[in-house]
N, C-alpha and C positions, 0 to 999 in steps of 0.2 A: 608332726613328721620329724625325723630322722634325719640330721649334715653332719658326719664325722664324730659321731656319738653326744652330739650335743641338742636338746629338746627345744626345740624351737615351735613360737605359737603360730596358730593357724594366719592363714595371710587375711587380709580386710577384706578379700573378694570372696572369702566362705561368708561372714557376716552379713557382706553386703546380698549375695544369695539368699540365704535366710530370710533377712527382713522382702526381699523380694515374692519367696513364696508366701509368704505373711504376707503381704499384699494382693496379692493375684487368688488370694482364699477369699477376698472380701467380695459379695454379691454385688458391690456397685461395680460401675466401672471407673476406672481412678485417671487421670492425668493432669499431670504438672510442666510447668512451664515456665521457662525464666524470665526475666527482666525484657529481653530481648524477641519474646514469644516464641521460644525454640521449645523442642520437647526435652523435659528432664527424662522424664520416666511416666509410664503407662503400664497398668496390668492386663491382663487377659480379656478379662472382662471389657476395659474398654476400648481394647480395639475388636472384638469380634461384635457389641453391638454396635460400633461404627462402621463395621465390615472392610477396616482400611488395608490396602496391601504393605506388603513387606516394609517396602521403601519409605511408607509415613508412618510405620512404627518404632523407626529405630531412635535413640537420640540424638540433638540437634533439627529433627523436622521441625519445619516452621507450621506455624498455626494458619498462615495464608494459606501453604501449602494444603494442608489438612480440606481448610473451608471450602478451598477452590474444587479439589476432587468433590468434596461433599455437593458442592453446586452444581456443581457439570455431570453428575451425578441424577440430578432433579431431585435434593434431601432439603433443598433451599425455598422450592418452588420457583414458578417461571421466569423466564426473564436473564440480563447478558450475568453467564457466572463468578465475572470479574467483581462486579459490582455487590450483588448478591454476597461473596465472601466478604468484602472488605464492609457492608453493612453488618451482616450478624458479628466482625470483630469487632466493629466500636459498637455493638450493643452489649456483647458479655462484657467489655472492660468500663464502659464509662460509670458503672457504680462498682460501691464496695462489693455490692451481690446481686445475682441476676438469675432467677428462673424461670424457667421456659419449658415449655411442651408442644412434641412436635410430634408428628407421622412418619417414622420412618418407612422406604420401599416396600420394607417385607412387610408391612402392616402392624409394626411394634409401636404399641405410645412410650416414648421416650422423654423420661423427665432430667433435666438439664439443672445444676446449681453449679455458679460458676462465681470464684471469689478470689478479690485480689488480695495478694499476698504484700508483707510488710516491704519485702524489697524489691516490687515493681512487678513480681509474677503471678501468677493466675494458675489457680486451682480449679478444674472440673471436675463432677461427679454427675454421673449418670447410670440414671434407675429405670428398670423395665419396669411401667406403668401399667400395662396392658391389662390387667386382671382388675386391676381398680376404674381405669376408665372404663371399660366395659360395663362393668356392675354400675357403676354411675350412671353411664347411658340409658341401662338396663331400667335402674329406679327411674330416672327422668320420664321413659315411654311409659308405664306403668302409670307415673303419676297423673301424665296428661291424658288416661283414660280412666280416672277412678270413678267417677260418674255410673249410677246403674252400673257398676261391675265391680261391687261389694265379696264375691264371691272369688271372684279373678285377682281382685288386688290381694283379700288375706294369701289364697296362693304364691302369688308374686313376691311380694314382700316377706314371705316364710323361703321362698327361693333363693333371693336376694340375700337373707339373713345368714342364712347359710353358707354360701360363700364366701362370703364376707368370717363368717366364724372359721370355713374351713383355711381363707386366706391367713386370718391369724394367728391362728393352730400352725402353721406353714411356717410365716413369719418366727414366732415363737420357738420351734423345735429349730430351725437357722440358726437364730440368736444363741439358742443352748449351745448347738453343734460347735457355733462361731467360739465360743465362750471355752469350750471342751477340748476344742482344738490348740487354742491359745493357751492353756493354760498347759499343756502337755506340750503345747512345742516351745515355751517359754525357758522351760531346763536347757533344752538343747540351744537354741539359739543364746541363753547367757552362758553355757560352758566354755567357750571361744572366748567369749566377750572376756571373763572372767580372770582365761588363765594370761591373757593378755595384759589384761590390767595388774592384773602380780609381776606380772615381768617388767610392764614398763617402771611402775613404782619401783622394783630395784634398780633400773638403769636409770629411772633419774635420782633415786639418793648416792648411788656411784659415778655417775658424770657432773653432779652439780660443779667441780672445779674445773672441766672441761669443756670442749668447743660442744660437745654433744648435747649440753645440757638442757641449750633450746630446743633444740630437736627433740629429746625425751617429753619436755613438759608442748609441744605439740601434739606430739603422738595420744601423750596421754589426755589433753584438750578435747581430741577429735574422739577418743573412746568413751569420755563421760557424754559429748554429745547424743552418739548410738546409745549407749545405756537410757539416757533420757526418757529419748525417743521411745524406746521399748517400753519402760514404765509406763510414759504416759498412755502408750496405745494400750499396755496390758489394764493399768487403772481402769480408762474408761469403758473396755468391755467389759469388764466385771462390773461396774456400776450400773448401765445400761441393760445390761441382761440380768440385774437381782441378782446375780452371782454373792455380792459382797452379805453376809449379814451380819446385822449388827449385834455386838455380845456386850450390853453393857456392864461395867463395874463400878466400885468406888478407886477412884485413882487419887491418888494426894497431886496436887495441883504441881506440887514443888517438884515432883519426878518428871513429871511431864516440862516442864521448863528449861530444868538441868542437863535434859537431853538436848533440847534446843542450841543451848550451851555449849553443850562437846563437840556439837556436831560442827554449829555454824562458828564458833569461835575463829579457828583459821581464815575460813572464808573473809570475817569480817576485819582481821588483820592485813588480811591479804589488799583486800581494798582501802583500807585506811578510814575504813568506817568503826564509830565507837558502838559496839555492843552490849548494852546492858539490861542485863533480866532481873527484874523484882523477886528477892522473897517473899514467901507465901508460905500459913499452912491451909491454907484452905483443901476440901474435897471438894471433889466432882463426882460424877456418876455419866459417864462416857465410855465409849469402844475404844481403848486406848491406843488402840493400832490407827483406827483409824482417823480420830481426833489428830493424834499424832501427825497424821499425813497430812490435816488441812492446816495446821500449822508450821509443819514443814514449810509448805507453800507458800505459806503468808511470810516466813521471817527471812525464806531465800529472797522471796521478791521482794521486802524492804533493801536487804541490803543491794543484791545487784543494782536498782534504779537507788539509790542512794548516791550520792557523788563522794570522793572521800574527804573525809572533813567532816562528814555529816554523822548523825543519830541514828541509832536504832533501838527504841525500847518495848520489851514486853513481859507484861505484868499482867495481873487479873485486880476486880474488883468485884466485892459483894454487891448485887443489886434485887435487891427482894429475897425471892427464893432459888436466883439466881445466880452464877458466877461471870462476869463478861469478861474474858480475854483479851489486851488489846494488845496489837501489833501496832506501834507507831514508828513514825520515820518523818525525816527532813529532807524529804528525796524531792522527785521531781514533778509528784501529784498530779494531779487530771481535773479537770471541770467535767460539772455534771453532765452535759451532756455524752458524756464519753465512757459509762458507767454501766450501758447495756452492753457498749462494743469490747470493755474490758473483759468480761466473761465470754465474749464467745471464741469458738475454736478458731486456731490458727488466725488470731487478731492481735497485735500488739500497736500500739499507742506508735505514730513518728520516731520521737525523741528514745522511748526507752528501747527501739529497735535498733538507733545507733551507740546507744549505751552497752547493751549487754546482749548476745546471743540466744536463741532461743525459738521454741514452734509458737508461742502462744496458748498453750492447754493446761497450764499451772492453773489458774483460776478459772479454766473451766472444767478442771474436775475438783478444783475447792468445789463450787458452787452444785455439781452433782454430788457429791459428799456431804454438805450441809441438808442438802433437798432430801436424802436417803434416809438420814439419822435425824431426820423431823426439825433440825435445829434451827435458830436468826443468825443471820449475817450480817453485819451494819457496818457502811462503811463511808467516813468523811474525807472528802480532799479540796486540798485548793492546788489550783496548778501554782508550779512552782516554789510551794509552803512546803508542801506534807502532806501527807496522808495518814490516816485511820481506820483500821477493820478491827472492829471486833463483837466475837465470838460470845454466841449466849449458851452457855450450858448450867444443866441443873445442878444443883449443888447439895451433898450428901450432909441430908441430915442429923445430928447430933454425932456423927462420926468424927469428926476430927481427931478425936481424942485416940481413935482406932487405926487410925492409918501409921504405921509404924516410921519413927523418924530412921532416915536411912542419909549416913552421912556423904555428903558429895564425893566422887571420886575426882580424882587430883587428875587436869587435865592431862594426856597421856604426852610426856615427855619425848625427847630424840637418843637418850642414854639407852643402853645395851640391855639386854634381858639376862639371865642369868638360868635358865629355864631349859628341862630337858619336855620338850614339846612332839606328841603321837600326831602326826597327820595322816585320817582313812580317805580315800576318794576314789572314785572307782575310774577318772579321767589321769593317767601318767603326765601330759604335762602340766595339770592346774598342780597335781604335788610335787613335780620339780621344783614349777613357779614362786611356789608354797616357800618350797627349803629353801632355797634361794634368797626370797625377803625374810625369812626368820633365820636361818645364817647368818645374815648380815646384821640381824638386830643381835647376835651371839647368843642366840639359843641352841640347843643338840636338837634336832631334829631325826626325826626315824620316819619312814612313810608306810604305808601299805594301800595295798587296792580293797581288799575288803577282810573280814573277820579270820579267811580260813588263811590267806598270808600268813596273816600274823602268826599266828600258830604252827604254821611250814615253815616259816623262817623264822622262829624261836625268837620274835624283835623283842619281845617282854623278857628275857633271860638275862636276870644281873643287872637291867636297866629298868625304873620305875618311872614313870610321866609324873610330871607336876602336871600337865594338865592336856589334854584330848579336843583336838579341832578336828572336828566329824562331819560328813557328808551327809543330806538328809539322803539322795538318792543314790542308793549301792543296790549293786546286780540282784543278792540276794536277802537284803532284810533293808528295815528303814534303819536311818541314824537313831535315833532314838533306842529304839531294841540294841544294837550295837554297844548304844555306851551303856544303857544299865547291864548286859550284860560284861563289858567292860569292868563295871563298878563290881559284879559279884564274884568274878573271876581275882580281881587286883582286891578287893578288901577294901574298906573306909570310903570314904568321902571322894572321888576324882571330879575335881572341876573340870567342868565340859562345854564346848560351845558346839551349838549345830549349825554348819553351814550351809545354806540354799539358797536355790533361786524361787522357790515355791515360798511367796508373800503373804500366804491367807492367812487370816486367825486362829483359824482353827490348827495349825500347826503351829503356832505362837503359843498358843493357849499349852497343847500339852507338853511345850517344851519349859515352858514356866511353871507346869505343874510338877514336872519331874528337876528343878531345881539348873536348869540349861539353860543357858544364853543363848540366844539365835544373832548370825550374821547372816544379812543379805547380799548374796552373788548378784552382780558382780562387786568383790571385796574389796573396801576401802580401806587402803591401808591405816589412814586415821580411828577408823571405827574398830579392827582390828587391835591395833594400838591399847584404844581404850576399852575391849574386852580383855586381850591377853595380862593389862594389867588390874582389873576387877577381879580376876579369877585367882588373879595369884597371890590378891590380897585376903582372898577365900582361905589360904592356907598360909596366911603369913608371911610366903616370899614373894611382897612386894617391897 
């Protein structure tokens, strides 16, 4: 929107909308509830198979509330409703997790999982059972007539099977839709996110000497939060539905590290934890996008449960015909017992709940990531020691010698650019956003919405790019087509990065095949940093 000629980002309640229809898409029924058992949030789904009115859908209803209607209802069975509610609450709470199957009025079998959350709230999820208990009932009566009725059961059971196939087939084509949907609403829902994040990033490297500067590094606290969030939900349906597939290569072990490196370096400054990663030449043979992501996850979580003062090391080592990766840390470690609860969703440990922020689903999509890609996960801790994961991947034989030495890039600095920089994007304020923190790094900047801009308004005339930060998704062509035609139109070599919010490989792939760098929306200005100086060491001005 538009205040006095000035672009300004969308407000947090378009986001929060967003991830809202993202919710209320999902076939369960969802609801959350605080500390306090009030209601955070509820999708569609489950208050219409609750059938609740208005008034206990809204936030702040209380979970009594909820139960007691449910009761006096008769969804409880017989007997005084008061009572009735205030039992089935201390039954969903008094464990970690509790499932349940019940009869509702209308005749629906409703399946109930209900799980406590790290800071005293309570997660439900409820699923229309109906098709499966049936068919179960179905095989049950069948079974207890199989006797002399050889002819009736094969029947039956080709009956049964069937449904059962058609249920899955159902199931299945869901999960696609589910998959298909998310993946196309992902662009939209990070463009907000996106140009906001570029704004805030200017206004906290311009307020660092003012009162505003807590406020900025809030602001932008709570949007790496929402960014998370959305990863992880987008990860895990692409895992869950086969969506992700694996493309393995030979990757030099040491590339893979050094990213580690650039990334988490700050981070582990910021914390006052020592990070330190081993060289290596070793090779691998791994999806290096996706390898990439389970070690993300391993080396964010050493450091955040790390106290500062403490370790962080990761290295690999040859073992057979093997390479093992290990994350170690002097952090705050777990006893075995606690080793199943560490991987499941929305679980985090007491201690590392008060430590660091977070949903819990870091390692549980490490661990659907490891299950996908056939690989071992091996992991030692003692409470209070340290901790150990690591990683078994195959290791590329007699290549070494193949994998091309590629010298480290110099962590990216706070000094000025020098750099006359093209930004295309078909959203007006992520390329305000854009000029804005590249302004400020003292680059020229020039923008355009798409291809035929540029050429309407002659931006190429007398001024030449050192280098093209490109949108994957423009009205009328992809990024990709853009910049090689870019490159034919302008002559030689233009270093190019593609900017998206589309994570797959398969765009990874042909933007590495066409000599591009990819940045993932929403843009960090760190990772940014250290593209726009890779690129410019492409042509010497860095």
């Amino acid at each position: 929107m538009r205040n006095h000629g000035l672009i300004m980002p969308l407000p947090p309640d378009d986001v929060a909308a967003s991830l809202r229809l993202a919710i209320d898409f999902l076939p369960q029924g969802i609801g959350v509830f605080d500390a306090g058992l009030r209601l955070v949030v509820s999708n569609q789904r489950y208050n219409s198979l609750l059938a609740l009115p208005n008034d206990l859908t809204r936030a702040g209803s209380a979970l009594f509330d909820i139960a007691l209607f449910l009761a006096e209802r008769g969804d409880l069975g017989k007997g005084d409703a008061a009572r009735l509610a205030i039992e089935r609450i201390n039954f969903i709470t008094a464990a970690p997790t509790t499932v349940t199957l019940r009869i509702a009025n209308s005749g629906q079998s409703l399946e109930f999982h209900s799980t406590r959350l790290a800071d005293g709230g309570l997660a439900i999820a409820i699923s229309d059972v109906t098709d499966r208990v049936r068919a179960e009932k179905e095989l049950e009566q069948v079974n207890l007539t199989l006797e002399g009725r050889v002819a009736e059961r094969t029947a039956a059971l080709t009956r049964v099977n069937a449904e059962l196939e058609v249920a899955r087939a159902k199931a299945d084509a869901a999960n696609h839709d589910k998959t298909r949907f998310l993946a196309a609403a992902s662009h939209d829902l990070l463009q907000p996110l996106n140009a906001a994040r570029l704004y805030t990033s200017t206004l906290i490297e311009r307020a660092k000497t003012t009162a505003f500067a807590e406020l900025a590094n809030s602001i932008e606290a709570s949007l790496t939060a929402v960014e998370d969030i959305m990863s992880a939900l987008l990860d895990i349906s692409r895992i869950d539905s086969g969506a992700l597939k694996p493309a393995p290569t030979i990757v030099a072990a040491r590339d893979l590290l050094r990213k580690m490196e650039v990334e988490f370096a700050p981070l582990a400054r910021e914390r006052q934890v020592s990070l330190r990663i081993v060289a290596t030449d070793a090779a691998i043979v791994a999806d290096r996008t996706l390898v990439g992501r389970i070690v993300q996850n391993l080396v964010s979580n050493a450091i955040k449960y790390t106290p500062s003062g403490g370790k962080v090391l990761v290295g690999v080592r040859r073992r057979g015909n093997r390479i093992r990766l290990d994350v170690i840390d002097t952090g705050i470690g777990f006893n075995r017992d606690q080793h199943k609860l560490l991987f499941a969703e929305f679980s985090r440990l007491d201690r590392g709940a008060r430590m660091a922020q977070g949903l819990g689903l870091g390692l549980s999509i490490v661990q659907r990531l490891v299950t996908a890609l056939g690989l071992t996960l091996e992991l030692d801790s003692r409470e209070g020691t340290g901790s150990r994961f690591s990683l078994y991947l195959p290791a590329a034989r007699n290549m070494r010698s193949q994998v091309p030495v590629v010298p480290p890039a110099p962590e990216p600095g706070f000094g000025n650019f020098d750099l006359k920089i093209l930004c295309v994007d078909n959203e007006e304020a992520i390329l305000e956003a854009m000029r804005g923190l590249l302004e400020h790094w003292g680059c020229d900047v020039r923008t355009a919405l798409s291809l035929k801009r540029i050429d309407k308004e002659r931006l190429l005339e007398g001024w030449y790019p050192d280098l093209v930060l490109m949108d994957y998704h423009l009205d009328q062509t992809s990024g990709l087509d853009a910049i090689e035609w870019l490159r034919h139109n302008l002559g030689g070599h233009l270093p190019a990065a593609l900017v998206t919010a589309d994570r797959s490989p398969a765009v990874r792939s042909l933007a590495e095949e066409r000599g591009i760098a990819v940045i993932n929306k929403p843009v960090k200005p760190a990772a940014l940093r250290a593209t726009i100086s890779g690129l410019a060491n492409q042509r010497g001005l860095g």
